[in-house]
Biopython code that builds the backbone (N, CA, C, O; Angstrom):
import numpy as np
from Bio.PDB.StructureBuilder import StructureBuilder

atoms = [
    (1, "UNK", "N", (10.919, 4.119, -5.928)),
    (1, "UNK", "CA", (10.644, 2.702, -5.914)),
    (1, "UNK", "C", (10.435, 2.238, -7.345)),
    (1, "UNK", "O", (9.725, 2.877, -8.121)),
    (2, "UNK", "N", (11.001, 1.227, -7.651)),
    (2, "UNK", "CA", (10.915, 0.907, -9.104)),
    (2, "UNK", "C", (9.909, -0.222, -9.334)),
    (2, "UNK", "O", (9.970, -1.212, -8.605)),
    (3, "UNK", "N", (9.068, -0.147, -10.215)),
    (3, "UNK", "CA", (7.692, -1.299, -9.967)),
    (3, "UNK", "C", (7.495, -1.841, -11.319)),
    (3, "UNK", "O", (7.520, -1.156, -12.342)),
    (4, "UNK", "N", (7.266, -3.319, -11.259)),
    (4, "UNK", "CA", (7.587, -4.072, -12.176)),
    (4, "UNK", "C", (5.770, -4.407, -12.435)),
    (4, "UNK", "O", (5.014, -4.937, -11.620)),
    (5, "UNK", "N", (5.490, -3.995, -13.568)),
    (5, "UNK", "CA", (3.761, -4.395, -13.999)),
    (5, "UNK", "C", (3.862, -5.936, -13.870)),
    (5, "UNK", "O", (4.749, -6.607, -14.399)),
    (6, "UNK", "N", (2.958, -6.370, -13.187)),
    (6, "UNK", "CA", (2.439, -7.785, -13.358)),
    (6, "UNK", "C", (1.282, -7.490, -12.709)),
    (6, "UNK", "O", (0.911, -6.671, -11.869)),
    (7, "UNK", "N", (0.419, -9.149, -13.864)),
    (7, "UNK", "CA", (-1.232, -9.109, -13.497)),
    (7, "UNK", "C", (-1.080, -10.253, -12.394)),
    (7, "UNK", "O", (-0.850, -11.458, -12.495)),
    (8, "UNK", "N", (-1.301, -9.397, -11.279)),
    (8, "UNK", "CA", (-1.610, -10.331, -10.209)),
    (8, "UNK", "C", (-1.558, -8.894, -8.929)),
    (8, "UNK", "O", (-0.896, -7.860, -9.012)),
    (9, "UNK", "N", (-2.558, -9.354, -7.751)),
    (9, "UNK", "CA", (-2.905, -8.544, -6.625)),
    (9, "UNK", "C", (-3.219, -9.412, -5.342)),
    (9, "UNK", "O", (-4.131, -10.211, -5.133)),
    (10, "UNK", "N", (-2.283, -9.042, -4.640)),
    (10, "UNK", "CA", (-2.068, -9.886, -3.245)),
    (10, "UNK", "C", (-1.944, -8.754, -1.774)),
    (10, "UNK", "O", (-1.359, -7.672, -1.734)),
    (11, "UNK", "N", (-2.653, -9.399, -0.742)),
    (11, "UNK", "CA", (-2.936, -8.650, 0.433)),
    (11, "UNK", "C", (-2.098, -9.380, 1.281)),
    (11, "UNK", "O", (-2.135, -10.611, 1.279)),
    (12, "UNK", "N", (-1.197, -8.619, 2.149)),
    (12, "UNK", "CA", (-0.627, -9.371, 3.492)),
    (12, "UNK", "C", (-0.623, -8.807, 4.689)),
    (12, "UNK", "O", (0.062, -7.793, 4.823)),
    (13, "UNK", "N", (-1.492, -9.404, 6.005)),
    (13, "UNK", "CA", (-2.339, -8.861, 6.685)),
    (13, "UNK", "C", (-0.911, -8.429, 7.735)),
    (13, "UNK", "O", (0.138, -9.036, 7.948)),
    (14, "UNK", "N", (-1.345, -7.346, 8.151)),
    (14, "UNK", "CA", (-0.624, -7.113, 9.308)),
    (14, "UNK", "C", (-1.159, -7.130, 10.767)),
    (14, "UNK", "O", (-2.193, -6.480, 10.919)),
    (15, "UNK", "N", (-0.621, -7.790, 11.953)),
    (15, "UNK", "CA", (-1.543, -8.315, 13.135)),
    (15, "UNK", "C", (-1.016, -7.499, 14.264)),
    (15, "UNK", "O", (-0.121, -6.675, 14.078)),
    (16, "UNK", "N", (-1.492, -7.686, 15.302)),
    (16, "UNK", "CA", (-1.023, -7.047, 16.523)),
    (16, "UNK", "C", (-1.547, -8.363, 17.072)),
    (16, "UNK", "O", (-2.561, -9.039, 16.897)),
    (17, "UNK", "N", (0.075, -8.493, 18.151)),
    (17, "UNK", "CA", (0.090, -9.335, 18.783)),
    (17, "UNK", "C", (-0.326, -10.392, 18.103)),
    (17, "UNK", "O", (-0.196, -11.267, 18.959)),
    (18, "UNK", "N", (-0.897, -11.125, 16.789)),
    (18, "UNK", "CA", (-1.091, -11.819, 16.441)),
    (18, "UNK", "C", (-2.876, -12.189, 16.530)),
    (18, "UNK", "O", (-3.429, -13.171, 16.035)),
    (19, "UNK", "N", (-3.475, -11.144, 17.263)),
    (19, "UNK", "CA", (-4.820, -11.303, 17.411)),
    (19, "UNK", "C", (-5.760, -10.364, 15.926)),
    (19, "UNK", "O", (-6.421, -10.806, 14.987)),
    (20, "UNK", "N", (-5.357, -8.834, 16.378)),
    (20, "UNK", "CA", (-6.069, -8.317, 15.305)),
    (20, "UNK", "C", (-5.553, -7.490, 14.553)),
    (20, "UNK", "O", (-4.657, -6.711, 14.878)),
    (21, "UNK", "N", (-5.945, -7.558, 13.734)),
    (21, "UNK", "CA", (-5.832, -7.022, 11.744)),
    (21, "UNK", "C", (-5.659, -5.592, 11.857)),
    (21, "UNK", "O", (-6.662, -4.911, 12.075)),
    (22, "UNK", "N", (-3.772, -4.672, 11.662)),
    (22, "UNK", "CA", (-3.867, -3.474, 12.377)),
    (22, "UNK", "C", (-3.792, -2.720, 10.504)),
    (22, "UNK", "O", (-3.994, -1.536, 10.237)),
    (23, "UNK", "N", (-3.496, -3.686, 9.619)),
    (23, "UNK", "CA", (-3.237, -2.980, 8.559)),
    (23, "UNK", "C", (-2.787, -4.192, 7.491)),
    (23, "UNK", "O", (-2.957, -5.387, 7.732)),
    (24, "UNK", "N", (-2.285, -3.756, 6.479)),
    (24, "UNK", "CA", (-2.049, -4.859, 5.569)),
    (24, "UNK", "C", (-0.894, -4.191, 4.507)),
    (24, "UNK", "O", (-0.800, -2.966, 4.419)),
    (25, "UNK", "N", (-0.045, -5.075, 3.728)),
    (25, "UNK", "CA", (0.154, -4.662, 2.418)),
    (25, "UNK", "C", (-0.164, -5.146, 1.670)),
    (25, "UNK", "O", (-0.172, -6.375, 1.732)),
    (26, "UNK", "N", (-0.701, -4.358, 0.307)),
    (26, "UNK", "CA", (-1.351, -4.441, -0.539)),
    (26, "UNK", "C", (-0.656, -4.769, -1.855)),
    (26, "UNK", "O", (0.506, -4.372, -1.773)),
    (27, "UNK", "N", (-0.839, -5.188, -2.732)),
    (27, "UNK", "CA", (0.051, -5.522, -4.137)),
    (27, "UNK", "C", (-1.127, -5.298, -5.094)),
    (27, "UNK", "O", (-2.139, -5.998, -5.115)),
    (28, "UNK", "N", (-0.910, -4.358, -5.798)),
    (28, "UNK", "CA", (-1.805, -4.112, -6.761)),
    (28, "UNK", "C", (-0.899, -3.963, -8.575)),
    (28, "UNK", "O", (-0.420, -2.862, -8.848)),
    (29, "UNK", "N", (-0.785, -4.998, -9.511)),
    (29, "UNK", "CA", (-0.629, -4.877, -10.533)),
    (29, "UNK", "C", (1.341, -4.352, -10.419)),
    (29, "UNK", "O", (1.844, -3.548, -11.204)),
    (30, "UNK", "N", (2.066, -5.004, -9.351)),
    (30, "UNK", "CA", (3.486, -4.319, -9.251)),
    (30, "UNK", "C", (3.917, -3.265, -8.411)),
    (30, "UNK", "O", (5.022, -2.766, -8.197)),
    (31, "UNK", "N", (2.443, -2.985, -7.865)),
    (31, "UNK", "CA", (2.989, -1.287, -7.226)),
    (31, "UNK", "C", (2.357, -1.864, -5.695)),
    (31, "UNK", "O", (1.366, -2.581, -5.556)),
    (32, "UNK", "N", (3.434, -1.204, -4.389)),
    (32, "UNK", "CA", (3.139, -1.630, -3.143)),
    (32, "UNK", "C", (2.190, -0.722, -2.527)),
    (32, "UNK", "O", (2.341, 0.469, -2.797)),
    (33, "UNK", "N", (1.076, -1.108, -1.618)),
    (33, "UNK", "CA", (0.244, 0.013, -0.970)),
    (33, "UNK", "C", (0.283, -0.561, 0.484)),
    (33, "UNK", "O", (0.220, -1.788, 0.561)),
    (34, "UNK", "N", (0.382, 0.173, 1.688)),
    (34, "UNK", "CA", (0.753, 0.274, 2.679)),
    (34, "UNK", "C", (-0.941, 0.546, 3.530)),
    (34, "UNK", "O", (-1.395, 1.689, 3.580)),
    (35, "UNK", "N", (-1.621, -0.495, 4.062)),
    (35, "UNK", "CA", (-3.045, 0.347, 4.173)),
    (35, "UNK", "C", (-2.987, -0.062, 5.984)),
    (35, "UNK", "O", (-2.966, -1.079, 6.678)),
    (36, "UNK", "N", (-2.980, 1.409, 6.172)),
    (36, "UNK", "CA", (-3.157, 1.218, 7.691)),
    (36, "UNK", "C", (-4.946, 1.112, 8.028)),
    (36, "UNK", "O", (-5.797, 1.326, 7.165)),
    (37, "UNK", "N", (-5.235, 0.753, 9.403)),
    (37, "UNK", "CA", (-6.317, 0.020, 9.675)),
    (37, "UNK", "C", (-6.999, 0.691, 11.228)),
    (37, "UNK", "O", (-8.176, 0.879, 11.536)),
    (38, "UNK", "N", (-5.572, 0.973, 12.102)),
    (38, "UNK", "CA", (-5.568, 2.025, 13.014)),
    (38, "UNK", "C", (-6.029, 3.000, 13.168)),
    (38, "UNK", "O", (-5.951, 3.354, 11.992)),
    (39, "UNK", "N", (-6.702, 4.204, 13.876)),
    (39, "UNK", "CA", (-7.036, 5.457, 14.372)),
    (39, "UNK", "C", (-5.796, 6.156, 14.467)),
    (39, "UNK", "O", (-5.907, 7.378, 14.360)),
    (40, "UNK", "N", (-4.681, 5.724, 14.633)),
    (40, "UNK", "CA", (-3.575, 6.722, 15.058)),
    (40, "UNK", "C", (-2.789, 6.444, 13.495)),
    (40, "UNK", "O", (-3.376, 5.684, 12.725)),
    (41, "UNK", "N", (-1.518, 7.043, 13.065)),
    (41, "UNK", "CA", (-0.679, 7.120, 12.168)),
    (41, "UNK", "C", (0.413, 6.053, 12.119)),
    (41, "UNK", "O", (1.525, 6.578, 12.061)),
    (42, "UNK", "N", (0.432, 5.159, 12.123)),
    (42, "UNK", "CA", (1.767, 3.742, 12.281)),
    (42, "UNK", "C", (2.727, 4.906, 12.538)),
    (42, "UNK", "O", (2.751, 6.132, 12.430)),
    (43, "UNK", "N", (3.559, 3.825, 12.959)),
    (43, "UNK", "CA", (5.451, 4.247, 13.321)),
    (43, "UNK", "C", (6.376, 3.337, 12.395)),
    (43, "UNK", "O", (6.864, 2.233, 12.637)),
    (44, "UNK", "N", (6.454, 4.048, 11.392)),
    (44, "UNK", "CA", (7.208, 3.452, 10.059)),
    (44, "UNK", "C", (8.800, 3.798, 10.704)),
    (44, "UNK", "O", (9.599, 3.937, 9.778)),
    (45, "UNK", "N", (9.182, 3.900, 11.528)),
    (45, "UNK", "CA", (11.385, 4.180, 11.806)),
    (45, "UNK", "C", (11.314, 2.869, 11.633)),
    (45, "UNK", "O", (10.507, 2.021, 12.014)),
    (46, "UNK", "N", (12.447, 2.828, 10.893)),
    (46, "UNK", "CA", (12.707, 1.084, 10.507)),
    (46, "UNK", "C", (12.016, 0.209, 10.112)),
    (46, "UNK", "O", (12.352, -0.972, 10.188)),
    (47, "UNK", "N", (10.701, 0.687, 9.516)),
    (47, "UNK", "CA", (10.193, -0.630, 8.697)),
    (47, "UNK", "C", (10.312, -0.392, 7.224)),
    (47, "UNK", "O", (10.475, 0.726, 6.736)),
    (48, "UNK", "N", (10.218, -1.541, 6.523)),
    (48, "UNK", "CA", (10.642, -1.890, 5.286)),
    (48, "UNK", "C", (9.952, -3.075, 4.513)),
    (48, "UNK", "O", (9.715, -4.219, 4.901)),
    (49, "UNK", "N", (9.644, -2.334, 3.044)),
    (49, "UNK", "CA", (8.647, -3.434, 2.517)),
    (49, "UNK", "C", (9.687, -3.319, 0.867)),
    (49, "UNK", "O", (10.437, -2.476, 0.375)),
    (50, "UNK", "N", (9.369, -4.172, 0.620)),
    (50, "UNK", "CA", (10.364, -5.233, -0.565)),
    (50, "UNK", "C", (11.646, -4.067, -0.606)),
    (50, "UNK", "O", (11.755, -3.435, -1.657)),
    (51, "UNK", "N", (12.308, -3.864, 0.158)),
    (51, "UNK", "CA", (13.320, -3.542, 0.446)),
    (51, "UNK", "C", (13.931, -1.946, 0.276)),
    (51, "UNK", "O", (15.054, -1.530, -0.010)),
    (52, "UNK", "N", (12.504, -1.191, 0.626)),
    (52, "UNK", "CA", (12.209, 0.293, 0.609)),
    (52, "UNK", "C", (11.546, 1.027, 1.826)),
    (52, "UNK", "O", (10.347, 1.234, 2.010)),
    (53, "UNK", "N", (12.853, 1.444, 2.786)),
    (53, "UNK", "CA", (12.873, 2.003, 3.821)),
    (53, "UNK", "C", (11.472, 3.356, 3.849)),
    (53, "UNK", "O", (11.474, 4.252, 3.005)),
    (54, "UNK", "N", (10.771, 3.296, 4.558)),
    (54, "UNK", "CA", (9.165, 3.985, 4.731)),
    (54, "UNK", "C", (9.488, 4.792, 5.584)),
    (54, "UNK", "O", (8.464, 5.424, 5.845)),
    (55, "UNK", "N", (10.713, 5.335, 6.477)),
    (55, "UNK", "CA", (10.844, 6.219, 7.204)),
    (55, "UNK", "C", (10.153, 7.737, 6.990)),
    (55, "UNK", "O", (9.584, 8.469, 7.800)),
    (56, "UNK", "N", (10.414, 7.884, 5.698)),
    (56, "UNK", "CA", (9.982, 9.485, 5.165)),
    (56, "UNK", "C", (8.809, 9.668, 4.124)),
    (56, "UNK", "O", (8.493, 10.673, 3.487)),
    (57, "UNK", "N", (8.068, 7.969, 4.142)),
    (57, "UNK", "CA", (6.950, 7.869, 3.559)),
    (57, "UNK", "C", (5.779, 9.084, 3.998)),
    (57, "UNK", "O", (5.433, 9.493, 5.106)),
    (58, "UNK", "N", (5.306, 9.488, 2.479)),
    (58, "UNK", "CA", (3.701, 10.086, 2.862)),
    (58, "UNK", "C", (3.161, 9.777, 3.330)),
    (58, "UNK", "O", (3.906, 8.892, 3.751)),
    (59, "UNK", "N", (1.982, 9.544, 3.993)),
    (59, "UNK", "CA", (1.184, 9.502, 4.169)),
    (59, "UNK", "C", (-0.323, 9.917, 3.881)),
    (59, "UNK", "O", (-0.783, 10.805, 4.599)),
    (60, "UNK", "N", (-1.162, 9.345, 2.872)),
    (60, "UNK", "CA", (-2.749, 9.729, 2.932)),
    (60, "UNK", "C", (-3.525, 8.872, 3.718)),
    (60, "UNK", "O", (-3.284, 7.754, 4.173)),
    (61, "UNK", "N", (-4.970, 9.959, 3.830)),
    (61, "UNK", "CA", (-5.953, 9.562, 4.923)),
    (61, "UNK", "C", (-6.940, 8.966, 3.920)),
    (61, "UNK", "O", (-6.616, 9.241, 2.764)),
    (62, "UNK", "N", (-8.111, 8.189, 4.030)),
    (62, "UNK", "CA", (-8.895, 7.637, 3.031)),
    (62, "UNK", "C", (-8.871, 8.074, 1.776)),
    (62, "UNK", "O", (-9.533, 8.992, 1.293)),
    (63, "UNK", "N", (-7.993, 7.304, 1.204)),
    (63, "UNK", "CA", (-7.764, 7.619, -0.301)),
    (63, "UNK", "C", (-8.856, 6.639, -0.618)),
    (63, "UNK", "O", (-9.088, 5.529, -0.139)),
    (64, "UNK", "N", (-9.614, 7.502, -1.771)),
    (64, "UNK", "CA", (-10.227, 6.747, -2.676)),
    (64, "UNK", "C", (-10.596, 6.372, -4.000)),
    (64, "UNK", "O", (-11.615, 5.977, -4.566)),
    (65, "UNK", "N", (-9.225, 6.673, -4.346)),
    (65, "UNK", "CA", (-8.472, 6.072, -6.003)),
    (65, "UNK", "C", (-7.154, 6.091, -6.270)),
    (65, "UNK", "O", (-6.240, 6.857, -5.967)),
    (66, "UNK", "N", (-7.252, 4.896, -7.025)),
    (66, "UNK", "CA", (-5.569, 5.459, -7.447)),
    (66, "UNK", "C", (-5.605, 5.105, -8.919)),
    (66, "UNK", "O", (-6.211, 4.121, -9.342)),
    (67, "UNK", "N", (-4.799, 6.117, -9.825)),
    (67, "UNK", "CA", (-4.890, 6.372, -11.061)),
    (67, "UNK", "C", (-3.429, 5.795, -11.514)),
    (67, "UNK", "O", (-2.472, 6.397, -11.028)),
    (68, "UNK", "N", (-3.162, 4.772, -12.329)),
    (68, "UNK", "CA", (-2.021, 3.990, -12.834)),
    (68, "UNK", "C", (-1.721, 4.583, -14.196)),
    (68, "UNK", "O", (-2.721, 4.585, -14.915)),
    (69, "UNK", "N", (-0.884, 4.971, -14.629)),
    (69, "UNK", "CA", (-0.697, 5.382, -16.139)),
    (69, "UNK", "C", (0.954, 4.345, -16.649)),
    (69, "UNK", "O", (1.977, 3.909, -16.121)),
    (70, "UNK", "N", (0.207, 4.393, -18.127)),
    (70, "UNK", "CA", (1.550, 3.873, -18.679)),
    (70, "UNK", "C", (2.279, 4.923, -19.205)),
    (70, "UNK", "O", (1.403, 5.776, -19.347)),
    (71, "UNK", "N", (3.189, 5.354, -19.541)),
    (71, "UNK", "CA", (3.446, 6.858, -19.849)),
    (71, "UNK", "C", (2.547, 7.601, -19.730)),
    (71, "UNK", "O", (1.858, 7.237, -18.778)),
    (72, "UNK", "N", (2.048, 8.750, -20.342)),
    (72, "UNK", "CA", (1.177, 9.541, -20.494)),
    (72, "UNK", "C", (-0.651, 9.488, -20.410)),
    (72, "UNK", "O", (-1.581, 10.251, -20.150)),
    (73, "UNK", "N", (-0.383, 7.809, -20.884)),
    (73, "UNK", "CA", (-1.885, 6.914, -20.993)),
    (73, "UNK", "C", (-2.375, 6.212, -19.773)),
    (73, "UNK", "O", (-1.631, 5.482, -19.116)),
    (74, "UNK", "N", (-3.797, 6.459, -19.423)),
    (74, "UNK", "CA", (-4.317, 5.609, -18.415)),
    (74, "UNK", "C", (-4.474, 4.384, -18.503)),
    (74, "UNK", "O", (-5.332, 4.044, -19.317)),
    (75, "UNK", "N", (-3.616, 3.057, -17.602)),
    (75, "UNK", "CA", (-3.886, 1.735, -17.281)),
    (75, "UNK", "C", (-4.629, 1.221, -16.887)),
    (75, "UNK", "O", (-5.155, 0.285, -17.490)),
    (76, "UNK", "N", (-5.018, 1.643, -15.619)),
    (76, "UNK", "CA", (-5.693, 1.005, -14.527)),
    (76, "UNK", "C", (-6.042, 1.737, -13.536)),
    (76, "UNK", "O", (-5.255, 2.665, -13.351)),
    (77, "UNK", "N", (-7.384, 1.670, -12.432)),
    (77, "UNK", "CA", (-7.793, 2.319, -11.726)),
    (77, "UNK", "C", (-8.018, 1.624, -10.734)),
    (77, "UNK", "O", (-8.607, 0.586, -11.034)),
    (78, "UNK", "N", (-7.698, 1.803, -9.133)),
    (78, "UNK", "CA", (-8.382, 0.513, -8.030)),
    (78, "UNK", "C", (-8.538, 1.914, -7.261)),
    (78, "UNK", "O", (-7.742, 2.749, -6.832)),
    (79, "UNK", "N", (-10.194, 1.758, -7.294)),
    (79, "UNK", "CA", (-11.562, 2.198, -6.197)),
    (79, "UNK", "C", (-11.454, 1.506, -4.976)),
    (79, "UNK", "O", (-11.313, 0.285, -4.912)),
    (80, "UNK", "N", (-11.526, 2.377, -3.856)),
    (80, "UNK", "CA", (-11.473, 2.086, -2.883)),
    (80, "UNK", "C", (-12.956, 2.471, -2.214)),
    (80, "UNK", "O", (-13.478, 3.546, -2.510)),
    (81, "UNK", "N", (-13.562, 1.607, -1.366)),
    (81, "UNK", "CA", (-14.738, 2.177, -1.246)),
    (81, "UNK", "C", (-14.480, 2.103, 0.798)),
    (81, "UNK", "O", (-14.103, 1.059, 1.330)),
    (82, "UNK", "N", (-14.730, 3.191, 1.490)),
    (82, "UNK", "CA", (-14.710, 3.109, 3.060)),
    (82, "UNK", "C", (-16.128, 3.310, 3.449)),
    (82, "UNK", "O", (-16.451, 3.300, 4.637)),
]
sb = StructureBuilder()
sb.init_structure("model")
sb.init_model(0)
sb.init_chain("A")
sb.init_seg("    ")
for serial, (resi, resn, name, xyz) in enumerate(atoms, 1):
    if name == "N":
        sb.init_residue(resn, " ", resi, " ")
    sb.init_atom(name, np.array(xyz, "f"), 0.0, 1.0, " ", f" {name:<3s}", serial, name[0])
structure = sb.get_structure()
């Protein structure tokens, strides 16, 4: 996935049935995060976010950091607190 740095961070909620909040995507600084919200593992066959098929996506369980580098050098850090 190729990710373009920009300062800006945006959430887009994902619903069931339109009632409740099963997960979201996340936009953090250019880079996409996928945050499920569920007890069970989503069913990513055929879904797609800015135009990058998630079929054979990883998956982690409460992650709680993510470490951004610009080459070799540390950028940015987003703490996750559960």
């Amino acid at each position: 996935m190729n990710v373009a740095q920009e300062d800006r961070v945006g959430f887009m909620p994902l619903f069931n049935n339109g009632r409740k909040v099963e997960g979201g995507v996340l936009t953090f600084r250019g880079f996409t995060l996928l945050m499920n919200l569920q007890e069970e593992a989503p069913r990513l066959k055929d879904v797609a976010i800015a135009g990058e098929h998630l079929d054979n996506a990883g998956l982690s369980h409460h992650v709680t950091r993510f470490n951004f580098n610009i080459g070799k050098y540390p950028s940015q850090q987003l703490l996750i607190r559960w």
